[in-house]
C-alpha positions as CSV (number, residue, x, y, z in Angstrom):
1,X,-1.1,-6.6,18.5
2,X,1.2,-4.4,20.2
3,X,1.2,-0.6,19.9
4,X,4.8,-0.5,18.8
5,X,5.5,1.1,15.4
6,X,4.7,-1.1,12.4
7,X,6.4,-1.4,9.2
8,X,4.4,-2.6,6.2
9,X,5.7,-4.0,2.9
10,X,3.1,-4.0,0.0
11,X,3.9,-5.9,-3.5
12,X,1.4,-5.3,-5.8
13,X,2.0,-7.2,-9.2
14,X,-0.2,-5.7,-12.4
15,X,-1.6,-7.0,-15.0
16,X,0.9,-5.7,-17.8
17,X,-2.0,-4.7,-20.0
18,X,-3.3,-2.9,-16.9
19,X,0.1,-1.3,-15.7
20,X,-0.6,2.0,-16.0
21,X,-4.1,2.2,-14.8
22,X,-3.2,0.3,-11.7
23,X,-0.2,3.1,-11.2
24,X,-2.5,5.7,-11.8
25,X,-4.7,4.6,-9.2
26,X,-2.3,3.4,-6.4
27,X,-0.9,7.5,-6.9
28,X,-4.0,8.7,-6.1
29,X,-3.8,6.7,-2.8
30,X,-1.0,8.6,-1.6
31,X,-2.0,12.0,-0.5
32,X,-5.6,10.8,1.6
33,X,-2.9,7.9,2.8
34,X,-0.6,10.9,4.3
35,X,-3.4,12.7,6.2
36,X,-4.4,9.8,7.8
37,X,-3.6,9.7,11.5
38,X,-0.2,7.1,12.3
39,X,0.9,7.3,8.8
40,X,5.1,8.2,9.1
41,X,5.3,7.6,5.4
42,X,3.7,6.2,2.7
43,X,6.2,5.6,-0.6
44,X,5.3,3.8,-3.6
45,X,8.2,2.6,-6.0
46,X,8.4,0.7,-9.3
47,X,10.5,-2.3,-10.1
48,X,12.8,-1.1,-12.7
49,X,13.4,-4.8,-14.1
50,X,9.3,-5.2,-13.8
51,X,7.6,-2.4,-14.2
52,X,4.2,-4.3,-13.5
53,X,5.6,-5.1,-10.1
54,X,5.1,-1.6,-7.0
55,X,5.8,-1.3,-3.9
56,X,4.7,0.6,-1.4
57,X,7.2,0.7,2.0
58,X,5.2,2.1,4.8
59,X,5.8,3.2,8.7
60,X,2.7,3.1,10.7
61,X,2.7,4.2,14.4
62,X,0.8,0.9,15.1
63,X,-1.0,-2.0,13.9
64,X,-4.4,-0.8,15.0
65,X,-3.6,3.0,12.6
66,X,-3.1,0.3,10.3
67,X,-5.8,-1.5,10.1
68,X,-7.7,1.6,10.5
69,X,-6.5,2.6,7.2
70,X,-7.0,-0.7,5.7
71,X,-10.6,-0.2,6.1
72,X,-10.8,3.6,5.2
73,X,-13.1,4.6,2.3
74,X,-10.0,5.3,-0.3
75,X,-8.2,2.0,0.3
76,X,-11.9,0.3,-0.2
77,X,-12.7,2.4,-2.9
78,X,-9.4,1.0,-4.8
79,X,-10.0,-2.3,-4.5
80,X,-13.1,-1.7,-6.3
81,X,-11.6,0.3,-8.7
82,X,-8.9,-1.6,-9.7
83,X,-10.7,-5.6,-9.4
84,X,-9.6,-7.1,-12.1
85,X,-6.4,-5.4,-13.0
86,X,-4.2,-6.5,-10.0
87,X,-2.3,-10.6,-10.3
88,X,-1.5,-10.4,-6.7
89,X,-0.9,-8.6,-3.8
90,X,1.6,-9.2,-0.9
91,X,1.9,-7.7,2.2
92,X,4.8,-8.0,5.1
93,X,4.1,-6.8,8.2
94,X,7.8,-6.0,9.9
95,X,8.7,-4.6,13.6
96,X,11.8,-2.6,13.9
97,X,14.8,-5.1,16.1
98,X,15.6,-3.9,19.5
């Protein structure tokens, strides 16, 4: 992969018994998430229509800083944490159009 700036599109569908656990615990992935070297910003949203659906919309200053944090202990730590409460999860890796 290129060292170009990456731009990553996370859709994380809850359980809806599990809703706000799961929003609890993507929050506490934002402010390690902002430290980490090559994040630009890292912005979680709700779906107003679907409020078991977030997104997080993310600018990384490349794919490897990306995959960095993919494997850092917080984002591992998560997926532990919340097994079992998550339906899916999607992710869209997008490159800005020159």
């Amino acid at each position: 992969m290129s060292n170009k700036q990456l731009t990553i599109t996370a859709t994380i569908m809850a359980k809806p018994e599990k809703r706000e656990f799961v929003k609890q615990a993507l929050l506490k992935l934002i402010p390690p998430t902002l430290k980490e070297e090559g994040c630009l910003n890292y912005d979680l949203h709700q779906d107003n229509e679907d409020p078991d659906r977030f997104f997080f919309y993310e600018n990384w200053a490349s794919y490897d800083l990306w995959q960095k944090h993919l494997n850092s202990p917080h984002i591992k730590a998560n997926q532990k944490a919340t097994e079992g409460a998550i339906e899916s999860v999607t992710i869209g890796q997008l490159s800005p159009v020159q």
